[in-house]
Structures are given as C-alpha cells and as structure tokens.
RODO-2510 file (C-alpha; in nm, 4 decimals, decimal comma):
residues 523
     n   res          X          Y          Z
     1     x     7,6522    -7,8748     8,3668
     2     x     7,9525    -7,6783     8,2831
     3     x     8,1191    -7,6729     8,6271
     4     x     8,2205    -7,9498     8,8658
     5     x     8,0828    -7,7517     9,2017
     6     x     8,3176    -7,9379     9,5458
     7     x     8,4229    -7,7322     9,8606
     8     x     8,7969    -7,6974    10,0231
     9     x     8,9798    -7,9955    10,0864
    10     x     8,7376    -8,2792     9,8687
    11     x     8,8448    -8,5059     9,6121
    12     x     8,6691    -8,4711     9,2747
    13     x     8,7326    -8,7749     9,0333
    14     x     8,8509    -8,6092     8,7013
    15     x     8,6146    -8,7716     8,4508
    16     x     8,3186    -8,5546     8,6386
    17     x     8,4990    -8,2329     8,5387
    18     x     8,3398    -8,0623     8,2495
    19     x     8,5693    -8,0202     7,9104
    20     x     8,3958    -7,7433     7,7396
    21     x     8,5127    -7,5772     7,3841
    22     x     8,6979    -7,2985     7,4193
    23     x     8,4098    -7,0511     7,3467
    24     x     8,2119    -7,2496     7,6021
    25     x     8,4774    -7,1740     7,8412
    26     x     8,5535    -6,8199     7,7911
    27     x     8,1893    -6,7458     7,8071
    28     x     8,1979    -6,9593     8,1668
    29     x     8,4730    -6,7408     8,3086
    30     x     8,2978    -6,4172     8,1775
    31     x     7,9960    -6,5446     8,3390
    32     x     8,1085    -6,6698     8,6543
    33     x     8,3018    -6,3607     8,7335
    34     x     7,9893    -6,1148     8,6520
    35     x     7,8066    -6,3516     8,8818
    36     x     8,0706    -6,2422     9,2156
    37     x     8,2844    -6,5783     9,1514
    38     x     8,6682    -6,4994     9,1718
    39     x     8,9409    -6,7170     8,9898
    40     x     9,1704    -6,9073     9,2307
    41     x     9,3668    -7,0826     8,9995
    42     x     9,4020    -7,1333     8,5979
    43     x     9,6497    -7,3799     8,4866
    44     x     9,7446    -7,6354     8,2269
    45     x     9,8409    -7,9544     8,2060
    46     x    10,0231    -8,1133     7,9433
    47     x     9,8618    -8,4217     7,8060
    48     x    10,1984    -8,5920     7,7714
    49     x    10,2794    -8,5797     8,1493
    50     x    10,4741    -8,3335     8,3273
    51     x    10,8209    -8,4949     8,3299
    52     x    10,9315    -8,2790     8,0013
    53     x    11,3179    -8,0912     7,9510
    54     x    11,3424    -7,7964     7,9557
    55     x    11,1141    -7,5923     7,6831
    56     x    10,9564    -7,8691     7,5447
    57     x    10,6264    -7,8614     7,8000
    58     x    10,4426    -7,6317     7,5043
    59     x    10,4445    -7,9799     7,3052
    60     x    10,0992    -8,1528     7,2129
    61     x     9,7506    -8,0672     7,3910
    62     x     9,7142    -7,9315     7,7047
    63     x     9,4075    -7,8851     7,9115
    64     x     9,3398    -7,5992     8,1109
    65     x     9,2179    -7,5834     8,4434
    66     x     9,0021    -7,2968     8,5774
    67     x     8,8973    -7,3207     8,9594
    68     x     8,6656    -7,0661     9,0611
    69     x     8,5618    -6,9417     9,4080
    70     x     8,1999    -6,8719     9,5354
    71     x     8,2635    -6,6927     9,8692
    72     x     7,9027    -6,6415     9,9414
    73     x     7,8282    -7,0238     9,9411
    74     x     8,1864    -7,1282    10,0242
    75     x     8,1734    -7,3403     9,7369
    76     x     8,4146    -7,4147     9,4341
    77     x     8,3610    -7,4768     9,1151
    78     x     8,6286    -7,6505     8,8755
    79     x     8,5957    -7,6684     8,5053
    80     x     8,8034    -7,7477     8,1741
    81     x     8,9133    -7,7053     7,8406
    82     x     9,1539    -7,8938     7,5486
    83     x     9,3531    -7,6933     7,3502
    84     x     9,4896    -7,9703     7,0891
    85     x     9,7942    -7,7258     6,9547
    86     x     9,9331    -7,4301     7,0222
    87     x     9,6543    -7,1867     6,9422
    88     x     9,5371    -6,8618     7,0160
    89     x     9,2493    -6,7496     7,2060
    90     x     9,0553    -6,4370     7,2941
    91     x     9,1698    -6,3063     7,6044
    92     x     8,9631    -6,3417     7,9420
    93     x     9,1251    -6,0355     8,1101
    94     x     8,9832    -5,8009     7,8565
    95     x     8,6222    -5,8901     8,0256
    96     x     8,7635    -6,0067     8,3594
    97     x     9,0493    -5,8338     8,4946
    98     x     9,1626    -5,9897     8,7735
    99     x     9,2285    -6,3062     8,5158
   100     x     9,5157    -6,0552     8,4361
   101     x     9,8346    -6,2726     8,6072
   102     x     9,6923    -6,6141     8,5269
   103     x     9,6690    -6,5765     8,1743
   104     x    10,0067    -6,4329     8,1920
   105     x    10,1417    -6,7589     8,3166
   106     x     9,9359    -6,9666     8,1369
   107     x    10,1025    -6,7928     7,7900
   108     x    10,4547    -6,7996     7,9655
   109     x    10,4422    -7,1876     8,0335
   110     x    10,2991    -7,2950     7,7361
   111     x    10,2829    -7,0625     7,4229
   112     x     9,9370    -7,0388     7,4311
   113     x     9,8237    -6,6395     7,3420
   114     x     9,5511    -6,4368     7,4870
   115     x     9,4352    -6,2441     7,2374
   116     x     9,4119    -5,8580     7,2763
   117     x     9,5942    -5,9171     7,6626
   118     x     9,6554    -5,5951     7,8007
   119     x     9,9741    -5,6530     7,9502
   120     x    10,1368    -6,0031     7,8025
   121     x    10,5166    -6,0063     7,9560
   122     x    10,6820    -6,3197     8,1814
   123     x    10,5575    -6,3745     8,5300
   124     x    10,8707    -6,5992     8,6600
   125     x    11,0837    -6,7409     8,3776
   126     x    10,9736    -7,0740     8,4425
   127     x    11,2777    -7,3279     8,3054
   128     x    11,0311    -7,5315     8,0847
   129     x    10,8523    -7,1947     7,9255
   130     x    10,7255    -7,1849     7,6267
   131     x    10,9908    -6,9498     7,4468
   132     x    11,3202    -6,9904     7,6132
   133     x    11,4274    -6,6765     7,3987
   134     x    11,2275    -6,4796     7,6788
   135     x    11,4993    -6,3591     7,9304
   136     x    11,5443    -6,1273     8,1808
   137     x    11,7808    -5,9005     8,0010
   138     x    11,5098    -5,8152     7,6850
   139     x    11,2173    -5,7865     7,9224
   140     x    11,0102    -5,5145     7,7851
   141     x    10,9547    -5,2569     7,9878
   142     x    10,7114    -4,9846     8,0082
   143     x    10,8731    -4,6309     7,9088
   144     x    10,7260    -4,2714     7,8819
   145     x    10,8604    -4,0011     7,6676
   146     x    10,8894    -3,6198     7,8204
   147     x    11,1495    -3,3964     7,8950
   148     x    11,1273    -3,4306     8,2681
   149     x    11,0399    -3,7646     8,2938
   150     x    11,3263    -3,9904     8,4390
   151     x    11,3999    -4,3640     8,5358
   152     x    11,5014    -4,4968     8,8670
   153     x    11,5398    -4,8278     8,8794
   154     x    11,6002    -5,0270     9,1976
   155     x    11,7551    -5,3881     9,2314
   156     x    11,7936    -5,7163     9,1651
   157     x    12,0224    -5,7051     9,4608
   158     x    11,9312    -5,4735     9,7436
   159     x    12,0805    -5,3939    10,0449
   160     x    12,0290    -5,6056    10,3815
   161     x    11,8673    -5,9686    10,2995
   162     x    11,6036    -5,8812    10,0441
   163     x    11,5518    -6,1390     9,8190
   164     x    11,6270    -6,0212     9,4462
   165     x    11,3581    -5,8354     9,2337
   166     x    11,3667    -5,5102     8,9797
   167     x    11,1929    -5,2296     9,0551
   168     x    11,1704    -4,9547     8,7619
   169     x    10,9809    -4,6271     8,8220
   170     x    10,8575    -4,3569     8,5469
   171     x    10,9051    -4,0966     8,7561
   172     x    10,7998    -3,6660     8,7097
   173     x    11,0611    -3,5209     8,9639
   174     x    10,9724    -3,6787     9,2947
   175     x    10,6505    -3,8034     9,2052
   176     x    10,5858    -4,1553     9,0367
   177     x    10,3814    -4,2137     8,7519
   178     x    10,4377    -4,5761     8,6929
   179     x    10,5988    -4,8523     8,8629
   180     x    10,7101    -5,1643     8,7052
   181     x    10,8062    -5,5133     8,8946
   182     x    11,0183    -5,7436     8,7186
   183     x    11,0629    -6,1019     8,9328
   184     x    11,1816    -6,4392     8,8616
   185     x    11,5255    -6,4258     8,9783
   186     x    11,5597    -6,7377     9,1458
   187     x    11,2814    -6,9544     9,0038
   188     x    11,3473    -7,3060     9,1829
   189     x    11,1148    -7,5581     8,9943
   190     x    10,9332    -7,6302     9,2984
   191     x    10,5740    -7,7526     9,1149
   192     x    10,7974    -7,9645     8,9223
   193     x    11,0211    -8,1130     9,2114
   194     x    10,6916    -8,2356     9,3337
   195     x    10,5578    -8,3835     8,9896
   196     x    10,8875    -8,5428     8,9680
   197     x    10,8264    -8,7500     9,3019
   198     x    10,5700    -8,9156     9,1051
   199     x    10,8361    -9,0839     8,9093
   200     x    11,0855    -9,1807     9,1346
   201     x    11,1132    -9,4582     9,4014
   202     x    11,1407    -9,1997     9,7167
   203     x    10,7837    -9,1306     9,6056
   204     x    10,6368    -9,4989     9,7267
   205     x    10,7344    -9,4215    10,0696
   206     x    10,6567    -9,0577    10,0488
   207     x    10,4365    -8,9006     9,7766
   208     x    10,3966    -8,5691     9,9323
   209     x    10,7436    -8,4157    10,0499
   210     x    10,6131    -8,1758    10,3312
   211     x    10,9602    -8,0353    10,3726
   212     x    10,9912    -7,8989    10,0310
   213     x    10,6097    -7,7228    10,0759
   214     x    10,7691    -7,5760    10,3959
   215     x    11,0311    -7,3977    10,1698
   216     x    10,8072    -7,2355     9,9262
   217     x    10,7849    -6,9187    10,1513
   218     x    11,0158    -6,9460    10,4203
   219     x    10,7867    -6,6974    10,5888
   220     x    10,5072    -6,8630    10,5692
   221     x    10,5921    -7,2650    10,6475
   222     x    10,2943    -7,3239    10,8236
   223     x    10,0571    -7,1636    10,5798
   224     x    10,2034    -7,3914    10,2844
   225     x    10,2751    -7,7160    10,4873
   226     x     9,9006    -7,7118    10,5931
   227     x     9,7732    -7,6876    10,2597
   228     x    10,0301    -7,9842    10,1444
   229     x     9,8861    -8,1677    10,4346
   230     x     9,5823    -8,1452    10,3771
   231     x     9,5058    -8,2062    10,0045
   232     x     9,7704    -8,5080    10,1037
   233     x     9,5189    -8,6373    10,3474
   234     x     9,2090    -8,5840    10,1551
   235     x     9,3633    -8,7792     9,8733
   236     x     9,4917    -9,0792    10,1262
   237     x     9,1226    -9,0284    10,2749
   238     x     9,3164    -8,9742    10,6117
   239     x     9,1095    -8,8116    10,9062
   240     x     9,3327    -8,6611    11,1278
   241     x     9,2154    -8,5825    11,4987
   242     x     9,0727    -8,2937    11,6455
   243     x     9,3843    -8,2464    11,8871
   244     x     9,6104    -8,2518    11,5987
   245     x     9,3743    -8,0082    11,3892
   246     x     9,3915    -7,8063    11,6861
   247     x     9,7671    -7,7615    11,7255
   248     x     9,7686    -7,7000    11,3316
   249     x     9,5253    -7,4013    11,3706
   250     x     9,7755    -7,3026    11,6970
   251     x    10,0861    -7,2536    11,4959
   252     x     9,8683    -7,0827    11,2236
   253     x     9,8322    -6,8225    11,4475
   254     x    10,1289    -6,7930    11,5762
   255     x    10,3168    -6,7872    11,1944
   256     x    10,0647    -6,4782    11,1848
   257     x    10,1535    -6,2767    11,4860
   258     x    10,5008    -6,3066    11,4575
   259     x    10,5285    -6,1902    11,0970
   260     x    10,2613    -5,9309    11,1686
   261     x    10,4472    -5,7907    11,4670
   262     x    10,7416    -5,7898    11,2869
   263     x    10,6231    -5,5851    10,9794
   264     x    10,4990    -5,3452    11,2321
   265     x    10,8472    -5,3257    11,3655
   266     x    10,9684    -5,2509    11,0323
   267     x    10,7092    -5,0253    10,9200
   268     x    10,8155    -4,8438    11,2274
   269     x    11,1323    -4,8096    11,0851
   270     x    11,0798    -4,6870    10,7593
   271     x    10,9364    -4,3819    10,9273
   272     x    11,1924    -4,3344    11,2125
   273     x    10,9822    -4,4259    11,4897
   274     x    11,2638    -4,6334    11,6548
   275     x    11,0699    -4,6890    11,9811
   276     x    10,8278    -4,9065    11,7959
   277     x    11,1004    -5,0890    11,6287
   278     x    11,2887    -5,2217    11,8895
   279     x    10,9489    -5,3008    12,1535
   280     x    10,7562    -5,4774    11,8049
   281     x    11,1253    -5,6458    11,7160
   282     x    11,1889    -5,7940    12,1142
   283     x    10,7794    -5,8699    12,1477
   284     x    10,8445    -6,0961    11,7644
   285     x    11,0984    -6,2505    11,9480
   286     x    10,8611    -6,4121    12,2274
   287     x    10,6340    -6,5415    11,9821
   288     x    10,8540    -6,7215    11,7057
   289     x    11,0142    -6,8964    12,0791
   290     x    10,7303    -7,0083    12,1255
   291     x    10,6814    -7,1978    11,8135
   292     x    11,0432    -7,3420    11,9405
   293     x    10,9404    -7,4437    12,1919
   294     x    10,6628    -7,6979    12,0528
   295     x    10,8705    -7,8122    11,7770
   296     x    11,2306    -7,7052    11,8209
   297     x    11,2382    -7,4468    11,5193
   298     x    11,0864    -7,0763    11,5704
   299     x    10,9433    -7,1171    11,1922
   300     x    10,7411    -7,4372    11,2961
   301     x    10,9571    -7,6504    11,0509
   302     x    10,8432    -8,0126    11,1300
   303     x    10,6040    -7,9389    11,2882
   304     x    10,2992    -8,0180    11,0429
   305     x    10,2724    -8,3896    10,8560
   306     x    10,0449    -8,5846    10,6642
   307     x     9,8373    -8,7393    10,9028
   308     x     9,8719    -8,4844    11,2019
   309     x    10,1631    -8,3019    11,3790
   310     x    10,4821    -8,4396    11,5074
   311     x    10,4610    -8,2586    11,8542
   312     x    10,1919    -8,2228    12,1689
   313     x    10,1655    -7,9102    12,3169
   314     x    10,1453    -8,0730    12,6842
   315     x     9,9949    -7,9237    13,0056
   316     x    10,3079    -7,7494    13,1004
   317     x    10,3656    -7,5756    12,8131
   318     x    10,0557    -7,4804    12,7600
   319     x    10,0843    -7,2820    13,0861
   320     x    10,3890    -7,1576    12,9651
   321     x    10,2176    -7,0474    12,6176
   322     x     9,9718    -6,8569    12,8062
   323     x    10,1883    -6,6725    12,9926
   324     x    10,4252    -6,5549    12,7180
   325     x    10,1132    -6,4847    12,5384
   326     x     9,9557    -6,2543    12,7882
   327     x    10,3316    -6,0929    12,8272
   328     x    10,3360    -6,0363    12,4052
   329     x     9,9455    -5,8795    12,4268
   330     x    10,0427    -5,6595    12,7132
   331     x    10,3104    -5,5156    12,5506
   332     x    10,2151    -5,5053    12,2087
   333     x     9,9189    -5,3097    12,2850
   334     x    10,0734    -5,0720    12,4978
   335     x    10,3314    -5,0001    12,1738
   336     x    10,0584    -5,0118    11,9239
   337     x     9,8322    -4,7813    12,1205
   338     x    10,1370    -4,5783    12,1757
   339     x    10,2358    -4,5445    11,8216
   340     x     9,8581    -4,5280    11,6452
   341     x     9,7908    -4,2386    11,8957
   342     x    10,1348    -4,0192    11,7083
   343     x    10,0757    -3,7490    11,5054
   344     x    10,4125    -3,7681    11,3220
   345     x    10,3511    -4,1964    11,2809
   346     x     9,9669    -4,1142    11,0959
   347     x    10,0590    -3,8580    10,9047
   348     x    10,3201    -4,0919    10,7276
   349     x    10,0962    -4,3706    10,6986
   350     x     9,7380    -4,1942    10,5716
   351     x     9,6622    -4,1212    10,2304
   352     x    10,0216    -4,3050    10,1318
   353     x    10,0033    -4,5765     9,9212
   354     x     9,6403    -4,5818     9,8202
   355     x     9,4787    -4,8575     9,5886
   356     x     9,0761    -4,8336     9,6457
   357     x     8,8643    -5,1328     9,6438
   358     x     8,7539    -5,1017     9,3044
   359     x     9,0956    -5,1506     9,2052
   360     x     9,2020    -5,3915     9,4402
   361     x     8,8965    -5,6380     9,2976
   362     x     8,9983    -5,5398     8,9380
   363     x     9,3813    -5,6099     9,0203
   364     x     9,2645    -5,9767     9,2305
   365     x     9,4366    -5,8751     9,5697
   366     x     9,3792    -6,1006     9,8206
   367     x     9,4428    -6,1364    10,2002
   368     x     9,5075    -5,8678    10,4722
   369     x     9,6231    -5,5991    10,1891
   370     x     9,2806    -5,6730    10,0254
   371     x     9,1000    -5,6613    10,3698
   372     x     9,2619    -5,3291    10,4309
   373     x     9,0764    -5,1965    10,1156
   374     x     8,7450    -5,3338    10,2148
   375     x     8,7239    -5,6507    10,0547
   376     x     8,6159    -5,8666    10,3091
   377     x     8,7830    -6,1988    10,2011
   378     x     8,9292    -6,4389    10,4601
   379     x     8,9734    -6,8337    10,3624
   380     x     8,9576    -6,9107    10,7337
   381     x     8,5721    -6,7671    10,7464
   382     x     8,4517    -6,8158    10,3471
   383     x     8,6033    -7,1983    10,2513
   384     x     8,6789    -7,2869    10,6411
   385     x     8,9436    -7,5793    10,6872
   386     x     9,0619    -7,7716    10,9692
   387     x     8,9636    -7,6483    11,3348
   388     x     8,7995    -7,3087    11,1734
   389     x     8,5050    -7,4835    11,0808
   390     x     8,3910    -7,5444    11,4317
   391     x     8,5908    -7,2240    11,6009
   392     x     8,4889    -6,9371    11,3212
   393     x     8,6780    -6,6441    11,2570
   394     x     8,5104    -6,2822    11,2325
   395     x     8,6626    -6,0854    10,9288
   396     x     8,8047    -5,7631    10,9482
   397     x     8,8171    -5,4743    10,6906
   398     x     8,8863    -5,1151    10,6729
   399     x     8,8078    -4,8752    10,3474
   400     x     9,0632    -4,6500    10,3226
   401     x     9,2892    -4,8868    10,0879
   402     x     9,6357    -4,6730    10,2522
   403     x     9,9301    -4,8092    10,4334
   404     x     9,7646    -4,7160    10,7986
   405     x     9,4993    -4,9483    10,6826
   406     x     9,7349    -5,2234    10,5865
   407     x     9,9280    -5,1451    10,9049
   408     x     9,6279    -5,1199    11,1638
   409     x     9,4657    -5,4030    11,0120
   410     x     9,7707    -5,6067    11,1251
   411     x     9,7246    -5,4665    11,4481
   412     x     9,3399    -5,5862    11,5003
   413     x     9,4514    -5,9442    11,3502
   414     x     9,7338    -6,0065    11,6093
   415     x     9,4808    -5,9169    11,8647
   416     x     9,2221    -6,1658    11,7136
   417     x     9,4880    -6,4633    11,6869
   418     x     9,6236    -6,4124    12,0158
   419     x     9,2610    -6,4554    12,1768
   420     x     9,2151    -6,7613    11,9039
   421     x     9,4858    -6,9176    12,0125
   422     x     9,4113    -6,8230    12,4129
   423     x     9,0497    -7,0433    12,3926
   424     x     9,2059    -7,2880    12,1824
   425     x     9,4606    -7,3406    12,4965
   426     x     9,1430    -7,3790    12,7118
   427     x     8,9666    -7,5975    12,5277
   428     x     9,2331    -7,8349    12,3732
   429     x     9,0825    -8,1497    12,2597
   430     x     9,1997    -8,4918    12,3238
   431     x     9,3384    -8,7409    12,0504
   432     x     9,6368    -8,8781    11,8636
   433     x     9,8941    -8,6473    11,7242
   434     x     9,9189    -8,8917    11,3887
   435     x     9,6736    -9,1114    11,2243
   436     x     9,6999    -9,3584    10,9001
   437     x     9,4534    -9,4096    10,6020
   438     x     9,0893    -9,5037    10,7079
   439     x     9,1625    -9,8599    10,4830
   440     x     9,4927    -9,9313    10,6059
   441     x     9,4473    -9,9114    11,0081
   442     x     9,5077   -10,2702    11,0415
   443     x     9,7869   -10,3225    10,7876
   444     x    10,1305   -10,3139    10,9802
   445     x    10,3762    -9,9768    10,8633
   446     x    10,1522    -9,8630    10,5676
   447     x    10,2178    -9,5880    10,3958
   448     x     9,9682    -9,3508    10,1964
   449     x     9,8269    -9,4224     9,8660
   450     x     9,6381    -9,1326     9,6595
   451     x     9,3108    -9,1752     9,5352
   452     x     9,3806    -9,2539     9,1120
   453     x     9,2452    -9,0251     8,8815
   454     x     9,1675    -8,7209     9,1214
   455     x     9,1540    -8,3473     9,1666
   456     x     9,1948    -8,1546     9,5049
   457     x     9,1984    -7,8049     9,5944
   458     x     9,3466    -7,6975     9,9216
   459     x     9,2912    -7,3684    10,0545
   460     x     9,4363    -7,1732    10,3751
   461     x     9,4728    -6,8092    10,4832
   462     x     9,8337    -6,7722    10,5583
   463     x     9,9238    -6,4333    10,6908
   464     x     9,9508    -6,2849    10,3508
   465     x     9,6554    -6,4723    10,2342
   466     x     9,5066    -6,7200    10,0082
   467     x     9,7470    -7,0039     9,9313
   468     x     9,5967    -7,2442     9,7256
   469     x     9,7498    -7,6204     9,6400
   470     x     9,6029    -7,7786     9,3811
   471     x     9,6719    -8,1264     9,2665
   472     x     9,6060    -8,4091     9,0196
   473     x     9,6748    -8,7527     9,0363
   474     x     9,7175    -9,0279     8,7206
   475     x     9,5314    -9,3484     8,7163
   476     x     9,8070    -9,5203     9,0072
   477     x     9,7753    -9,2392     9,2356
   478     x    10,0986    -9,0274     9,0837
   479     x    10,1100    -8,7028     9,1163
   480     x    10,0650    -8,5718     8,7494
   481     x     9,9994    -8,1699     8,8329
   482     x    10,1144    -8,0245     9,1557
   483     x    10,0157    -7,6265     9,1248
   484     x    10,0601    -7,3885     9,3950
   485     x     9,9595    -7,0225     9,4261
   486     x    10,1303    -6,7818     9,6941
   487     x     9,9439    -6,4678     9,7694
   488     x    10,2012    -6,2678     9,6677
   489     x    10,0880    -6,3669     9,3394
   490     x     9,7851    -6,2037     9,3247
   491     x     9,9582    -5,8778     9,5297
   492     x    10,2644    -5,7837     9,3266
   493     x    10,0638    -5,5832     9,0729
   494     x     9,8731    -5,4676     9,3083
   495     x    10,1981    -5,3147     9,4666
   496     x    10,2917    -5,1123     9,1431
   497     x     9,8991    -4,9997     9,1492
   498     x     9,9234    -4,8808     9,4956
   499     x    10,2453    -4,6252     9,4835
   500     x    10,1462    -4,4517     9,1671
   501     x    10,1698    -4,0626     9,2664
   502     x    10,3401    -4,1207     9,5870
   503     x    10,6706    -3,9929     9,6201
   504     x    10,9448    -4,1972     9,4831
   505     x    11,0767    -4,1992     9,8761
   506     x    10,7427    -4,3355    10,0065
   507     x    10,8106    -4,6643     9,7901
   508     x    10,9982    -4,8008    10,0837
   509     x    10,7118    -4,7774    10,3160
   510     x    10,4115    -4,8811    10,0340
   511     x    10,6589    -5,1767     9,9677
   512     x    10,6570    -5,2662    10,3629
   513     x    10,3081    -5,2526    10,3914
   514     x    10,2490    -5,4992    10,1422
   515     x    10,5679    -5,7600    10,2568
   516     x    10,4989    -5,9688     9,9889
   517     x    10,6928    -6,2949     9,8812
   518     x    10,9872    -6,2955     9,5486
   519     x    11,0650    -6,6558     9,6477
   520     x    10,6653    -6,7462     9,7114
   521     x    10,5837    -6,6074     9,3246
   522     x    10,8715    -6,7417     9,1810
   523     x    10,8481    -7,0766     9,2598
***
C-alpha cells in the first residue's frame, strides 16, 4: 500500500504511513494526480527536530510529506519519502503542475532541487532556508528584450494599509505581457513559533496557542483558529458539543460575509461606482458588530478554543442576530441587484482578468477564485468538518474565469451564508460551550495531552479557501511539525496568470478580485 488513506480531522499514527523510495514516490504523485487527486500539502521534516538556527534546517535527512486530496470520495491520502542528504530529484511539476509552489518551498527550506523545475525562485524567505545567500535584493526576475517593451514595477510599500509585496510587469505600451509577484516581506516564523511550544514549559499548560493561529491572516481568524482547534481536539481525542460546533460554523459565516461584502465595496471602488461603496462599506459594518457582539471583537478573536467556544449566543441575541441579519440581506440585495443590473459596472468587470479553468487546475487555485472559473471545489461540501457534515453546503461555480465571476460569485455566497446562518439560529442545539479530553473527565483541572507519534490534517473553507493545518507529534505528544497552508498560497500565481493582456490599469481591479493574503503566504 503506498498511501495511508484517513479523512479531515483523524489521527493517523505515523508508523502506518508509507516511506517509499524516491522513484516510488514521484511515480505516486504522477499517478495520483492523473487519477483527479490534488496535492494539499508537501512538506519536510527534518529528522533532527525542528528547533534548528537559522540556516542550518537543510542539515541531515529529511522526510517529505505529500498529502493528497480525493474530492470525489472526500478522502485523503498521506504518504512519504527519506531523502538521507541533500540530493537532487526529478521534478514533479514537470508532470504535475499544480505541484509548481510546493516544490518551490520544499527547495527554499531545505536545499533539496527539483530537477528540470520550471520556475525554481523563493516563495517567502523563510529565516532557516536552505541558502541564506537568497535575498530579496538578487531575486531573479523575469525580463523581456524589445524596443517597446518597458518595466513598471509596483511596491513593497503601497499606498493606504496594504501589506508589502512587489509587483513587476513586462509591459507592451498599456498592455501586460507578464506579471511577476515577489513576497516575503515580513515572514514571521509562525510554523516555527508553534514547533517551539513543544520545547518550552508554556507548552504543558497549553500545546496549541490558538491566539497565534488567529494571527496568521488577520482576515481570516476564524478560518485558521478552527482548523488549530480542531486538529488540537482530534489529537486530545476531545469531542466538542453540537452547540459549540454550531456557533463555530456561525462565525464562519459571518468571517465570510463581512469580508465578501467588503471586497464588493472595494471592487466598487476601483471602478468609480461610489454608491456601491459606501451602501457595501455601512452594510460590512452590521455584520463584523455582530461578531462583537458574541465575543466582544468584530474579527471573532477569542472566540474559538480547543474544546469549544468561549461565548453562547443566548436567546436574546439571537433575536437580535436575526434582525440585523434580515436588515444586511435587505440591503445588500437591493445594492447588488442595483449594481449587477449597470451597464458601465459589467462592462468593467467582463472579460477582465480572465484565467480559464484549464489554467486555474494547472496553476492549483483554490476557493471562491477557483469556483468562479468552474472548479467546483468547496472543503465545507467535499472533506465536511464540524456542523457541515450534518447541515451540507451546495457549491457554487460560474465558467467565465473573469472578475464579474469572482465578484458575483461573492454575491451568491453571502446570500447562501446568510440563510446558513438564519436555520442555524432556528435550530440551535443544546450543550456545553467547552468540553475536556474523553480520558480525563474525572481528573480535576486537566489539561490536554496529544496523542504520541501522530499525524493530523485539518481542513476548512475560509472565505478565500482551503486552509489546511497539518501537524505531527513526537513520541510525548510534542509538537515536532506544525505546517500551515493559506489559500493565498495556492492563488498568488494564479494572480500573475489572470492579468496577462489586461491593461496595466486593470491590475488594480484583477488584484481586488482576488484579495488574497501577503501576511497568510508569508508566514
């Protein structure tokens, strides 16, 4: 058996996961992805620990991860392989492209070459990469030669409160040929901040920091405290209750409309359609108060913690929820049937921005921006988790891969989560808002304690998408690997894809469209 098949959210003990050679393994991934299985993470793990200075995590063997996705059957399949020194290898991409980013890092962090990659430069600067002589000032970008070709480059530091990133465009007068995204301007360590718990005494009476998953996209703190959460709990074998699951799935929702209502706001901006940009910008307003007004922060910051949530959503306020959500639907589809019915609004959004769905599967988008170009791919329906796997979700897609797509598409969502959220209200289930370890019920102040030896996977659709949390314990329950994958990830490229021969002055809007994450892929 060369893969270790498990679903979202179970514990796999490490010894069942296949080690195959390295031609074993290449000829896996090959196979696997000609079979309609898509890569969801590919990692390594240094056999000496993860504790390492700076630049020396390339020393000794490493074993590399690949965990694989099955949509169809909702499945996941997990599978390994040693490289005992720094050698080379033939590169996946060349026969599976959306391996394209992974192997990218993979190199970056450890030294370890695809062979014949088509496009081998630094993902994020990691601090403990391979080759420290890899900065941002000799990063080796893409030129063309011609007479009338020109540069434009855009950033690190934009206007407003955009976080850094370099945008470079190859441009024929107006009219962009390439576009190349240079990122890892403030890479934070966060994988290693949590590996690092492992080692320290905080760790005993907290092993998995929720807070610092909350701050890995400060746009998305639900999306990435749920996954902590949840691999968290599967590890502590902690059930948490149906209420609590509930109000999880709740504030899922919410994180959604209010960054999807916003980005319509701003989209509305880009093209000058100011009406839209003040209703969308007031309506955002109502629903990030009402995450306030559950936990006291409009972001839903402690909100979600191992073992449940912090804070009921009591009779009263559900009333209250209601009511500001019938308010936020009544106006928001006034404006959005306002704006999608404009002329002047759809002839700046269609045929702007385009990236097919060929390309969008080649490139590995995933989320909304990859709904919006027909791939229907939705965690919350294919690898369900928490209260979706007894309240399903119906996925969404359009074809025309443009930035009306990616801007209607948030339209039909918010519509979806506000009724989701509406029946949930109706129908919210009794039980305890925190519960300990199924072992340690009847010992006095426990605390959790990781299953030794394991693997997890933890998978949720935030708003962007697929965020995936993987980790692996040591033989005492340590976390030894703590790897994390923000859709934005898997979108950047797709980005530089998506406003070749557009205008220069459309890049605004294509950018928009996308919203993706510089903190969230930097890590």
């Amino acid at each position: 058996m060369n893969r270790q098949i498990t679903i979202n959210n179970r514990v796999v003990a490490r010894k069942d996961i296949p080690c195959l050679s390295l031609s074993e393994f290449r000829a896996e991934m090959v196979k696997a992805y000609q079979q309609g299985l898509r890569v969801v993470s590919f990692f390594g793990l240094p056999t000496g620990g993860p504790c390492r200075p700076p630049g020396e995590r390339n020393t000794g063997a490493v074993l590399l991860y690949a965990v694989l996705a099955d949509d169809d059957s909702s499945t996941l399949a997990i599978t390994s392989t040693l490289f005992k020194e720094k050698q080379g290898y033939p590169s996946i991409t060349v026969d599976c492209p959306p391996f394209h980013i992974f192997e990218r890092e993979f190199y970056e962090e450890f030294g370890i070459r695809p062979e014949n990659h088509p496009w081998l430069k630094p993902v994020r600067y990691d601090f403990r990469r391979s080759d420290l002589s890899q900065t941002m000032a000799n990063y080796p970008f893409f030129t063309m030669a011609g007479e009338e070709i020109h540069e434009v480059a855009v950033g690190p530091v934009h206007a407003g409160i955009i976080e850094p990133g370099h945008f470079r465009f190859m441009c024929h007068g107006e009219r962009v040929h390439h576009l190349e995204i240079q990122l890892g301007y403030q890479h934070r360590g966060v994988e290693s901040l949590f590996e690092q718990r492992g080692t320290d005494g905080i760790a005993k009476q907290n092993p998995f920091p929720i807070h610092l998953a909350e701050s890995i996209a400060g746009d998305t703190v639900i999306g990435h405290a749920s996954a902590c959460a949840q691999a968290a709990e599967s590890l502590c074998n902690i059930e948490i209750s149906r209420r609590a699951v509930a109000i999880r799935a709740i504030a899922l929702e919410l994180e959604r409309i209010a960054v999807h209502i916003g980005d319509l706001g701003a989209i509305a901006n880009d093209i000058a359609y100011l009406t839209g940009n003040a209703i969308f910008g007031a309506t955002r307003t109502l629903v990030i108060n009402t995450s306030l007004a559950i936990c006291g922060s409009r972001f839903g910051r402690g909100l979600i913690r191992v073992g449940g949530v912090r804070f009921d959503i009591p009779g009263t306020l559900q009333a209250k929820m209601k009511e500001t959500l019938e308010k936020v639907r009544h106006d928001f589809l006034l404006m959005g049937e306002t704006m999608f019915s404009s002329p002047n609004v759809l002839a700046r959004l269609e045929k702007t921005g385009i990236i097919d769905k060929d390309k969008a599967r080649e490139t590995g988008m995933v989320g909304m921006v990859a709904r919006a170009s027909g791939i229907p791919l939705d965690i919350r329906a294919d690898h369900p988790f928490g209260i979706y796997k007894s309240v399903p979700i119906h996925k969404f897609t359009m074809d025309s891969g443009d930035v009306f797509a990616r801007t209607y598409i948030r339209y039909i969502e918010i519509r979806k989560s506000i009724d989701f959220i509406m029946e949930l209200l109706d129908n919210l289930p009794e039980g305890e808002l925190m519960q300990t370890p199924k072992e340690a019920k009847d010992t006095p102040a426990s605390s959790p304690s990781p299953c030794g030896d394991s693997f997890v996977v933890s998978l949720t659709e935030g708003w962007r998408g697929e965020i995936a949390h993987v980790i692996i314990t040591d033989a005492e329950g340590h976390i030894e690997r703590y790897k994390i994958k923000e859709p934005s990830f898997n979108n950047w490229f797709g980005l530089a894809q998506a406003v070749r021969e557009n205008g220069v002055s459309d890049f605004p809007l294509v950018n928009k469209s996308f919203n993706l994450s510089y903190c969230g892929n930097d890590l």
